[in-house]
C-alpha positions in Angstrom: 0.0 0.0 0.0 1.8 3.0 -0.8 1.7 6.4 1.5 -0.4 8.2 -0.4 -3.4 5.4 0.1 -2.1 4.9 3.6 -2.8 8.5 4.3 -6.3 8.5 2.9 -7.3 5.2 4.7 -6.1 7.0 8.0 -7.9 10.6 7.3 -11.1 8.3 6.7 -11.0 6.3 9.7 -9.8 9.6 11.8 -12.8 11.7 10.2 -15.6 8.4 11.1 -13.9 8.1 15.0 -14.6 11.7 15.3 -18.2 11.6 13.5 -18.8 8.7 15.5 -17.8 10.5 18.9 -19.7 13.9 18.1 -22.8 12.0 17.8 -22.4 10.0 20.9 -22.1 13.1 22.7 -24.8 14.7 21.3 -27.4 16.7 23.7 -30.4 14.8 24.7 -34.3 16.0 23.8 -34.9 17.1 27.5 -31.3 19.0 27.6 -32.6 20.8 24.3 -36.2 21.6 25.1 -34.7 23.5 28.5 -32.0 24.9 25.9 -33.7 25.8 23.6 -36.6 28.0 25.7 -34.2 29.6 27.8 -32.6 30.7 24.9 -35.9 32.6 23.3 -36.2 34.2 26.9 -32.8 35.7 26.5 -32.9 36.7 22.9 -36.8 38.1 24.3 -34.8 39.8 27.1 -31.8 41.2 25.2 -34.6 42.4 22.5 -36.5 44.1 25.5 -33.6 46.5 26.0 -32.7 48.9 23.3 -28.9 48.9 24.1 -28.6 44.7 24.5 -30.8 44.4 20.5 -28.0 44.3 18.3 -27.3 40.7 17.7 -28.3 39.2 14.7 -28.1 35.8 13.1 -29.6 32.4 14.7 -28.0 32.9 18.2 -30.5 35.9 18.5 -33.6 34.2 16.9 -37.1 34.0 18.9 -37.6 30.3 17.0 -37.8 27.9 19.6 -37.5 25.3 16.8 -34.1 27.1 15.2 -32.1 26.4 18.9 -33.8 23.3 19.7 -32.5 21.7 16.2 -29.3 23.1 16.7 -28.8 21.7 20.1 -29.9 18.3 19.0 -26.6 17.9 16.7 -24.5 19.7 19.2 -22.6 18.1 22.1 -23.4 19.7 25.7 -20.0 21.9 25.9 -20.9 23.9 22.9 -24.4 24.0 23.9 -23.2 25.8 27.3 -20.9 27.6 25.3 -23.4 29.7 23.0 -25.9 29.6 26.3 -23.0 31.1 27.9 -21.8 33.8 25.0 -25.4 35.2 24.8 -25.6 35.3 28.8 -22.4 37.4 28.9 -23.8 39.8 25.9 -26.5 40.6 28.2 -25.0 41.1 31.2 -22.3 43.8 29.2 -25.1 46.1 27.5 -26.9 46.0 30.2 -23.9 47.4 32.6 -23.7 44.5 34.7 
């Protein structure tokens, strides 16, 4: 088998290991639902404040259905992440 092929076989099982352990970590429906409305009640929150309504894009959405989707095919850390980034938005424009 020459390098080149060895290479290839390697990125392929490398790329299925790590598809394989993103899914397995995915967020379960329960984590999602709570996810997913506390995240409308932020973007409702931060929209409810004329200084904190400048984000855009589908972190700042008021579709339940648009976080819980995303959170379904997320794993948990990166779920608490974006829960986290919008959190501390909030807290700056609104002096805290």
């Amino acid at each position: 088998m020459s390098i080149g092929w060895k290479s290839l076989v390697g990125c392929g099982v490398a790329a299925g290991c790590v598809l394989a352990l993103s899914t397995a970590q995915a967020a379960p429906e329960p984590f999602c639902r709570d996810y997913a409305r506390a995240a409308v009640r932020q973007v409702e929150l931060a929209r409810s404040s004329p200084a904190c309504d400048r984000g855009t894009g589908a972190r700042w959405t008021t579709d339940y259905r648009v976080h819980f989707e995303w959170c379904l095919g997320a794993p948990i850390p990166a779920v608490e992440a974006e829960r986290g980034a919008r959190t501390r938005w909030i807290q700056r424009c609104r002096g805290r």
